[in-house]
Every structure is written in C-alpha cells, then in structure tokens.
MMTF fields as JSON, N, C-alpha, C and O atoms, coordinates in Angstrom:
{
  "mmtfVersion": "1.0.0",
  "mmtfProducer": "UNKNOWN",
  "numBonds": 447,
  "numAtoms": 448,
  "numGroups": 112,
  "numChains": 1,
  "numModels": 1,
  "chainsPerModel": [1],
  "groupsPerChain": [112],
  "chainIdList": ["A"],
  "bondAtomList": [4, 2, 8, 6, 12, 10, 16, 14, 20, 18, 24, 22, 28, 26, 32, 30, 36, 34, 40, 38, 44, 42, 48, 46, 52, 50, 56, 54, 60, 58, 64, 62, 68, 66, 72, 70, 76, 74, 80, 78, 84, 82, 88, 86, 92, 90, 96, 94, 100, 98, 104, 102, 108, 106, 112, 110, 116, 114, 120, 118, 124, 122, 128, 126, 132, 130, 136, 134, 140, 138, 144, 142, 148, 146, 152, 150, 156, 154, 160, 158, 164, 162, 168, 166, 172, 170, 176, 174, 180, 178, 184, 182, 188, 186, 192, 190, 196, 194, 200, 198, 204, 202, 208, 206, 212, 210, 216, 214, 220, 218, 224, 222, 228, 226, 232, 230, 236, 234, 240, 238, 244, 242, 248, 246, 252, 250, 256, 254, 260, 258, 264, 262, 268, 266, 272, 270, 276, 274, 280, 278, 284, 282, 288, 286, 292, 290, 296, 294, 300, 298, 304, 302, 308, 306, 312, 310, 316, 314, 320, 318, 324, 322, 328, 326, 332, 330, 336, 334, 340, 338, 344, 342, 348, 346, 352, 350, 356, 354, 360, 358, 364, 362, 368, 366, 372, 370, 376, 374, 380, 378, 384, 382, 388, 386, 392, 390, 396, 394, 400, 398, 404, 402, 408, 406, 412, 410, 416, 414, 420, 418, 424, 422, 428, 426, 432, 430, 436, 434, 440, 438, 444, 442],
  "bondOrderList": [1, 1, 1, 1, 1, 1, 1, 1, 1, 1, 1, 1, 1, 1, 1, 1, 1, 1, 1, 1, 1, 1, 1, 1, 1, 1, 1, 1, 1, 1, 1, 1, 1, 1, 1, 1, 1, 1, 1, 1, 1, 1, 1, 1, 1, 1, 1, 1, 1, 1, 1, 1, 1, 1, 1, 1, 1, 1, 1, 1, 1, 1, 1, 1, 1, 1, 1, 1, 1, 1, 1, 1, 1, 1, 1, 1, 1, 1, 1, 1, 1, 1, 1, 1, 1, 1, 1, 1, 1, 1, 1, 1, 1, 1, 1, 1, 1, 1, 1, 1, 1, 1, 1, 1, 1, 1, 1, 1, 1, 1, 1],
  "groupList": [{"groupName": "UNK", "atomNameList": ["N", "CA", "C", "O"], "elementList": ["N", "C", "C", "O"], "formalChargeList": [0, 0, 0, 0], "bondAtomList": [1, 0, 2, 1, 3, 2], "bondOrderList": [1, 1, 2], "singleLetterCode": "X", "chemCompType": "L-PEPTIDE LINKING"}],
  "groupTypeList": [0, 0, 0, 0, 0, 0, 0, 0, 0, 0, 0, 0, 0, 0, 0, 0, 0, 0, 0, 0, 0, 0, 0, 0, 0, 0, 0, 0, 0, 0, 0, 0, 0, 0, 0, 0, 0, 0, 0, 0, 0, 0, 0, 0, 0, 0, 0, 0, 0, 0, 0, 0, 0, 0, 0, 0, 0, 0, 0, 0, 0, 0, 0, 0, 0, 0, 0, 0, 0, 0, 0, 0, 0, 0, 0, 0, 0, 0, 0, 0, 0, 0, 0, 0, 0, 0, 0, 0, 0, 0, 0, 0, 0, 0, 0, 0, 0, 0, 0, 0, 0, 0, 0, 0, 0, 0, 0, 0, 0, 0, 0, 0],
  "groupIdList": [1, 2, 3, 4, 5, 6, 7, 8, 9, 10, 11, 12, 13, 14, 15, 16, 17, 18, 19, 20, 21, 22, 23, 24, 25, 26, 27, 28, 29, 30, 31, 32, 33, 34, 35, 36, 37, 38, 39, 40, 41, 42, 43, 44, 45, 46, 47, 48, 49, 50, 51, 52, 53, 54, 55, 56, 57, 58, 59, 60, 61, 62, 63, 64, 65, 66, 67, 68, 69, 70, 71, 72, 73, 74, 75, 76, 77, 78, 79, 80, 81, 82, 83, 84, 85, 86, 87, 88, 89, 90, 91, 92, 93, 94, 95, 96, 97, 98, 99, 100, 101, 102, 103, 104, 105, 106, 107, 108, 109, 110, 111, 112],
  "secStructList": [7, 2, 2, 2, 2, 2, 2, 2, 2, 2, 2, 2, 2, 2, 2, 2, 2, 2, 2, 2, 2, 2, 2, 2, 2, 2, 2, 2, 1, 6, 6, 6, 7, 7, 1, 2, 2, 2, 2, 6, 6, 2, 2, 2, 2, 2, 2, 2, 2, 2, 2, 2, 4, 4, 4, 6, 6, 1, 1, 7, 2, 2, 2, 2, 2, 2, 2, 2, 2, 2, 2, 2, 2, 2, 2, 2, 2, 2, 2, 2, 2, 2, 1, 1, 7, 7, 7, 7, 7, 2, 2, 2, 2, 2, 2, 2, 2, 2, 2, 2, 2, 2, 2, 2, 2, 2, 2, 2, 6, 6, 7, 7],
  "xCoordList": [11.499, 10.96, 9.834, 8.823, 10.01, 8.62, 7.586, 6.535, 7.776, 6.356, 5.711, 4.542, 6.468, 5.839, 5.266, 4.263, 5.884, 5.458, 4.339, 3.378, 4.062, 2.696, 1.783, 0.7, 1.985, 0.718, 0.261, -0.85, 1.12, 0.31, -0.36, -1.292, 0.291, -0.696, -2.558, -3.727, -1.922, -2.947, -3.982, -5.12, -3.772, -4.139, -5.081, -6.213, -4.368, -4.496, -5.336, -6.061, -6.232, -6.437, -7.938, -8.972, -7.973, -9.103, -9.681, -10.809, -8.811, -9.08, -9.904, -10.98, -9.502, -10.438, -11.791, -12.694, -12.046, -13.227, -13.928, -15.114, -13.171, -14.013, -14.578, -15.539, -13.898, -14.375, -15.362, -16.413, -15.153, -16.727, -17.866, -18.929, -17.419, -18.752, -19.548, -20.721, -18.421, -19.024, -19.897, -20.853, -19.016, -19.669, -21.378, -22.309, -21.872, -23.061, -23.913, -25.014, -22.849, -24.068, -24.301, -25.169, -23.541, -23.866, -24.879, -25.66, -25.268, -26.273, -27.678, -28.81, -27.371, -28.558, -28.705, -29.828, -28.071, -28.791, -29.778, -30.469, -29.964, -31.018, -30.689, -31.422, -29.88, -29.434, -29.173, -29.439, -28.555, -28.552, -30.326, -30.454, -30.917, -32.118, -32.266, -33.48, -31.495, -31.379, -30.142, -29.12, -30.531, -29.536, -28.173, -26.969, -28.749, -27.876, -27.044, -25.819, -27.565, -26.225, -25.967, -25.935, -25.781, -25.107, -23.941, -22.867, -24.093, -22.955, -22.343, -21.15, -23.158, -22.355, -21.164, -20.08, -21.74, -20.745, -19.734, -19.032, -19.705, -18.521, -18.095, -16.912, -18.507, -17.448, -17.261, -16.976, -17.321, -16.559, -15.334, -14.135, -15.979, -14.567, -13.598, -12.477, -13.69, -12.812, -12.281, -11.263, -13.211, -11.401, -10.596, -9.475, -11.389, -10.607, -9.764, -8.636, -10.147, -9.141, -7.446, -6.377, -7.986, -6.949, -6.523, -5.66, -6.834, -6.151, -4.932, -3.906, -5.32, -4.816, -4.024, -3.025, -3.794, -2.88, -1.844, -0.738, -1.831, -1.192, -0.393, 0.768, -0.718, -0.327, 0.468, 1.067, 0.695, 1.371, 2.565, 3.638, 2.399, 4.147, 4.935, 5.791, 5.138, 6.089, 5.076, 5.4, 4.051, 3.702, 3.74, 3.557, 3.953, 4.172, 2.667, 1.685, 2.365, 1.375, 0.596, -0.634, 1.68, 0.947, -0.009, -1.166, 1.089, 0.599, -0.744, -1.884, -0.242, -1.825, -2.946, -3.9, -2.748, -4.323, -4.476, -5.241, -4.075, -4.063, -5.178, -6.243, -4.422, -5.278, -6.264, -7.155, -6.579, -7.14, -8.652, -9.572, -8.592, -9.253, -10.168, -11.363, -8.926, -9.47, -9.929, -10.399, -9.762, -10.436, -11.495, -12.055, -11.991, -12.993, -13.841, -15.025, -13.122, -14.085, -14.929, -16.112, -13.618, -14.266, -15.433, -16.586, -14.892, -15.665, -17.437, -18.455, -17.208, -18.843, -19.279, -20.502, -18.82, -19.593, -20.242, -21.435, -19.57, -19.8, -21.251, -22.327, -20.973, -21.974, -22.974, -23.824, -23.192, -24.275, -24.731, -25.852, -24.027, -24.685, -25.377, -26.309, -24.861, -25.263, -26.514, -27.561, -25.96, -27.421, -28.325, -29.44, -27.679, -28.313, -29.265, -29.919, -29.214, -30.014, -29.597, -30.265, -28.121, -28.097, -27.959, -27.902, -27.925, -27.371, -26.421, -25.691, -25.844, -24.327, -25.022, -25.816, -24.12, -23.775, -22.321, -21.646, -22.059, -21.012, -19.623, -18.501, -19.949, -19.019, -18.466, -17.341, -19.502, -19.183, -18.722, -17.811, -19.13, -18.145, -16.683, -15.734, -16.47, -15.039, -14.318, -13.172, -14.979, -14.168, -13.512, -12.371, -14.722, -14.147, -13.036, -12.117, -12.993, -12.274, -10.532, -9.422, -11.028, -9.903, -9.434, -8.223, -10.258, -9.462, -8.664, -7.486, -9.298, -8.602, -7.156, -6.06, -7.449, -6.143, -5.145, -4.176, -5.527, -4.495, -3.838, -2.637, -4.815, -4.585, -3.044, -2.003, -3.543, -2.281, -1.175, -0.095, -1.475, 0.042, 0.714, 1.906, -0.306, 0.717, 1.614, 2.838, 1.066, 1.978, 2.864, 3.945, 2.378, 3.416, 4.688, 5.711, 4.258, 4.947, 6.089, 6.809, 6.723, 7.101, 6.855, 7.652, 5.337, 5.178, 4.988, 4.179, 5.924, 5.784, 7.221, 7.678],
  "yCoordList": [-11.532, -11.171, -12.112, -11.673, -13.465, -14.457, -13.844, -13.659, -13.506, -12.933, -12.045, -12.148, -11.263, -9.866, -10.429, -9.909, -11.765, -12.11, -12.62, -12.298, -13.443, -14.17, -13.282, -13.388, -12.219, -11.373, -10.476, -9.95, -10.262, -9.695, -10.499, -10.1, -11.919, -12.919, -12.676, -12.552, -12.717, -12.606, -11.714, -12.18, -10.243, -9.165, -9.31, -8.915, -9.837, -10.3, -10.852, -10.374, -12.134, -12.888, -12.382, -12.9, -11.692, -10.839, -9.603, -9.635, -8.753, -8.255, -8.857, -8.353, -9.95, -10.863, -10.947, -10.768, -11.316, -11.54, -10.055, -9.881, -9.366, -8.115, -7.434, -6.667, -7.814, -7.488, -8.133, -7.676, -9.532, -10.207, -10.28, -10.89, -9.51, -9.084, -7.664, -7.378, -6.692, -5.715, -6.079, -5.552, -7.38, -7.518, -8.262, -7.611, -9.125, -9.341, -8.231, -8.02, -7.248, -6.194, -5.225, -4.353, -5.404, -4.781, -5.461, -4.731, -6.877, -7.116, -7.199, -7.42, -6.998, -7.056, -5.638, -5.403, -4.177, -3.049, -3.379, -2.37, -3.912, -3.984, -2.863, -1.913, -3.015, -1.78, -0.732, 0.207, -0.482, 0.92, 1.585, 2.785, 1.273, 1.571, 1.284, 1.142, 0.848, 0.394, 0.503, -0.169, 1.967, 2.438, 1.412, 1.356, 0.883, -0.039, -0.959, -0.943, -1.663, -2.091, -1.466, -2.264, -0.618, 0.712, 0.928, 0.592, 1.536, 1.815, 0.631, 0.681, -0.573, -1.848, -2.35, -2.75, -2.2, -1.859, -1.021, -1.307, -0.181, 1.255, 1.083, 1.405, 0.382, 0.012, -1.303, -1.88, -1.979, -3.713, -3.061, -3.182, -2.233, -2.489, -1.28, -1.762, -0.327, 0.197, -0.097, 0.422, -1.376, -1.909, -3.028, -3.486, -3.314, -4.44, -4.103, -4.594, -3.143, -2.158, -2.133, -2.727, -1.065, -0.811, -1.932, -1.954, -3.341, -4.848, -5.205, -5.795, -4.63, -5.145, -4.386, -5.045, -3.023, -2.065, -2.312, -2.0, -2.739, -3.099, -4.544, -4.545, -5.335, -6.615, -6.164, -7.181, -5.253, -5.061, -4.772, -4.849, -4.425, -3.644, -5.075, -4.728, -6.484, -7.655, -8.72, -9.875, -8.131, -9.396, -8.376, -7.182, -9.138, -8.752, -8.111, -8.71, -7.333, -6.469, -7.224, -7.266, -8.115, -9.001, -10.255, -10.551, -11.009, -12.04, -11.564, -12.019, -10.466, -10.082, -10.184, -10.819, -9.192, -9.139, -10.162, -10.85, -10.721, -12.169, -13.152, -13.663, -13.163, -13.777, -13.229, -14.054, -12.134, -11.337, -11.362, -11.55, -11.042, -11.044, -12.443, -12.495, -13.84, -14.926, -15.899, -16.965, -15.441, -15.92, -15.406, -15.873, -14.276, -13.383, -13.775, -14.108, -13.668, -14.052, -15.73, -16.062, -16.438, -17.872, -17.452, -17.282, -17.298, -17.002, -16.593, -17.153, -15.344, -14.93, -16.074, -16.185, -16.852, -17.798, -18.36, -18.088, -19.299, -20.049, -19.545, -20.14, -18.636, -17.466, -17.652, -18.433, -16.994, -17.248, -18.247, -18.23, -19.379, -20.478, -21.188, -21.991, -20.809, -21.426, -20.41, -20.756, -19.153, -18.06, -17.478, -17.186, -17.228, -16.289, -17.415, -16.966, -18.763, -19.818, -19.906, -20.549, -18.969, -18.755, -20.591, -21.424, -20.906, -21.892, -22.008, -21.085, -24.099, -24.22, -25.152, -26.011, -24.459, -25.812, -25.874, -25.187, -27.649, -28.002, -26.728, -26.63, -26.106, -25.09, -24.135, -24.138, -23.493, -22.434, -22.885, -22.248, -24.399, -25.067, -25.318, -25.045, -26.083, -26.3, -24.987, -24.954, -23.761, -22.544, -22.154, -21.77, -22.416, -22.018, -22.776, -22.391, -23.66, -24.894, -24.504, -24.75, -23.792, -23.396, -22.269, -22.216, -21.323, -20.071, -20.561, -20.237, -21.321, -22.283, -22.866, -22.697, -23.51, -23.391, -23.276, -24.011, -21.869, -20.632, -20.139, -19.87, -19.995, -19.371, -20.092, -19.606, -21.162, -22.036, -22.13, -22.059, -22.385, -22.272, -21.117, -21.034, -19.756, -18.687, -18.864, -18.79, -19.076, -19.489, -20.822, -20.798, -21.843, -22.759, -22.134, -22.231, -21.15, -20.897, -20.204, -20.102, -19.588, -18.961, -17.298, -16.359, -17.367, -15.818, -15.1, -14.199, -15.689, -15.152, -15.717, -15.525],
  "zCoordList": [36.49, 35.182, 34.78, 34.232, 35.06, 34.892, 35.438, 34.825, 36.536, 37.44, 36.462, 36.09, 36.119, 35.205, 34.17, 33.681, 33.578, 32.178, 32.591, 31.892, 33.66, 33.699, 33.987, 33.41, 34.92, 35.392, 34.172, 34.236, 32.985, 32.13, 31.117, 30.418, 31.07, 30.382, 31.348, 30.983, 32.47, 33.265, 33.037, 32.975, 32.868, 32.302, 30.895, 30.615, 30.382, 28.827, 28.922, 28.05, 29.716, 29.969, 30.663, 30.242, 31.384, 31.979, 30.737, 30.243, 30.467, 29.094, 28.267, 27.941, 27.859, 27.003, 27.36, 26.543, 29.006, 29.121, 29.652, 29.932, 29.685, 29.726, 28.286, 28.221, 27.34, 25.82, 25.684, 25.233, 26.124, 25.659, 26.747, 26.633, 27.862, 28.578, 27.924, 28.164, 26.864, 26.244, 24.944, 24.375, 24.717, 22.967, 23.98, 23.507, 24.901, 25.34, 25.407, 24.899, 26.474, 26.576, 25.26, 25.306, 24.163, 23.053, 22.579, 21.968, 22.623, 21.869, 22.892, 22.462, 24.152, 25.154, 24.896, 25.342, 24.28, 24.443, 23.072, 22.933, 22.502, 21.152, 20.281, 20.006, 20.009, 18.801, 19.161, 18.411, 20.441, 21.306, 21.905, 21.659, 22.239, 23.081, 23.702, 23.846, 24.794, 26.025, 26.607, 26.464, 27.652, 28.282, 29.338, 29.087, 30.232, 31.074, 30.13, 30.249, 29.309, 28.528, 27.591, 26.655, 27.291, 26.841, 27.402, 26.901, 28.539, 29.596, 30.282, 30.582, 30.589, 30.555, 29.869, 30.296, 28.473, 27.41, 26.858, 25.889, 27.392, 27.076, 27.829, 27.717, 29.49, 30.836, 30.662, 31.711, 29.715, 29.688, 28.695, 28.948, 27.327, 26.482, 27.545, 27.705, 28.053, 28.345, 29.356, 29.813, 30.036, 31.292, 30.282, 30.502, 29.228, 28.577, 27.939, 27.975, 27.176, 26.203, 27.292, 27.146, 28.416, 29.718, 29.549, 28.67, 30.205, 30.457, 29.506, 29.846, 27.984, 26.637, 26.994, 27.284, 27.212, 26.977, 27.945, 27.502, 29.047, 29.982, 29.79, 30.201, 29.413, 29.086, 27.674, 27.322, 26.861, 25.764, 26.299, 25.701, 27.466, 27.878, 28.122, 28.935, 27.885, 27.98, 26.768, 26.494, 26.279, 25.506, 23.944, 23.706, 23.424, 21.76, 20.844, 21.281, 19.999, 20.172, 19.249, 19.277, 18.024, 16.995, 17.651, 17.354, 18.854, 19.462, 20.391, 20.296, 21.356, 21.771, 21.428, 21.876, 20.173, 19.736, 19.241, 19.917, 18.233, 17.747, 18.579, 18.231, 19.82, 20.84, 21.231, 21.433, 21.461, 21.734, 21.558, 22.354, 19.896, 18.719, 19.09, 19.381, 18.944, 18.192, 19.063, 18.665, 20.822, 21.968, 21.53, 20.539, 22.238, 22.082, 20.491, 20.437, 19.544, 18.173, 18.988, 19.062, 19.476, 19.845, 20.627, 20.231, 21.928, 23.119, 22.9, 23.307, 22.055, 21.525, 20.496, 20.578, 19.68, 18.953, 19.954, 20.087, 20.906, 21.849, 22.743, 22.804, 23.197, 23.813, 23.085, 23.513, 21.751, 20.911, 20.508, 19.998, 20.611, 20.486, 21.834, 21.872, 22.554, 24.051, 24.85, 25.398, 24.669, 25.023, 24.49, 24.924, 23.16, 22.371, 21.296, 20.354, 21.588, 20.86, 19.14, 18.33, 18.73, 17.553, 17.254, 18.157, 15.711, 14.95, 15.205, 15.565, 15.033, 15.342, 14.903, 15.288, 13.236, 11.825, 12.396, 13.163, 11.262, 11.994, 11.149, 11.645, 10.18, 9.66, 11.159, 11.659, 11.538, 12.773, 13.583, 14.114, 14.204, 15.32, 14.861, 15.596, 13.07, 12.937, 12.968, 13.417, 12.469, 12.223, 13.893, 14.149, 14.922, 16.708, 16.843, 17.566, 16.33, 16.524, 15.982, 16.454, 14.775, 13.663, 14.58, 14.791, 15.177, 15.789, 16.98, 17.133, 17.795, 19.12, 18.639, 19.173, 17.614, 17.146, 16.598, 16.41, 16.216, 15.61, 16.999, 17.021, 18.42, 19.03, 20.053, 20.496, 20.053, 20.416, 19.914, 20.5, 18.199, 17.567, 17.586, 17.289, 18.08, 18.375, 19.748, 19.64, 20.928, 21.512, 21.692, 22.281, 21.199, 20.422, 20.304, 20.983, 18.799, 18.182, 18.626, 17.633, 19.745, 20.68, 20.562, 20.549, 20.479, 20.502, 21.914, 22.138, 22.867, 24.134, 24.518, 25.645]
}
C-alpha cells in the first residue's frame, strides 16, 4: 500500500509541473495569438489535470489541490521572476515563502 501512496504523490508531483508548463505557455501564446503555445497549453493542463485526477484516488482531494494550487501558485512566481524579468519586492518573495509553507504544514499536518 506505501508503494501506491508514493507513486501517486509522484503523480501529484509531475501534475504540478505539467500545470506550470501550461500556465508558461499561456503567457508565451500573447493573449491567445499564437497558435503553438496554445496547444502547448491545452496539452500541459490536460496531462496535469489527468496526473491530479489520478493521484486523488489515495491522496485526499482538500490536501491535493491545496498543494497543488500553492506549488504551482509558488512555482510561477518564481518563473516570473526569474524569466519573465517580472518584479520581486520583498512582499511577493515573503508571500512564496508563506505558500511553501502552508504547503508543508499540510503535510506536517498529517494530510497524507
């Protein structure tokens, strides 16, 4: 039964970064006018979506997304600050900081 539990953390875990390979190519299509990340994007969220959905069958649906969400919310700040040249006041870094660890005290918390 461990095996199962880790490989859908695992899942979970890839999911994540397939959402935030969709949320990139959402902002590389420029507002939708640009076909290839377009479809980049409708094929990142929908294996990620799949990943999530799969990893729900032994992980809890609150804790998932939770994580889910608040990787991915991290993950793209990070992104945008590192590629996309956005601003990083020290507010937006403590808030990544704040989701990192929310995301821990959920599993801390024994939400798995």
């Amino acid at each position: 039964m461990s095996l199962i539990v880790d490989f859908n953390w695992i899942l979970l875990i890839f999911g994540i970064v397939f959402e935030v390979f969709g949320t990139i190519s959402m902002k590389l299509s420029d507002g939708f006018t640009k076909i290839i990340p377009i479809i980049a994007m409708l094929s990142f969220y929908a294996v990620g979506l799949s990943l999530l959905a799969m990893a729900l069958k032994t992980i809890d649906v609150s804790v998932a997304y939770a994580i889910w969400s608040g990787l991915g919310t991290a993950l793209i700040a990070i992104i945008g600050i590192m590629w996309f040249k956005e601003p990083a006041s020290m507010v937006k870094i403590l808030s990544v900081a704040l989701i990192v660890i929310g995301v821990v005290g959920l599993n801390v918390g024994g939400g798995h």
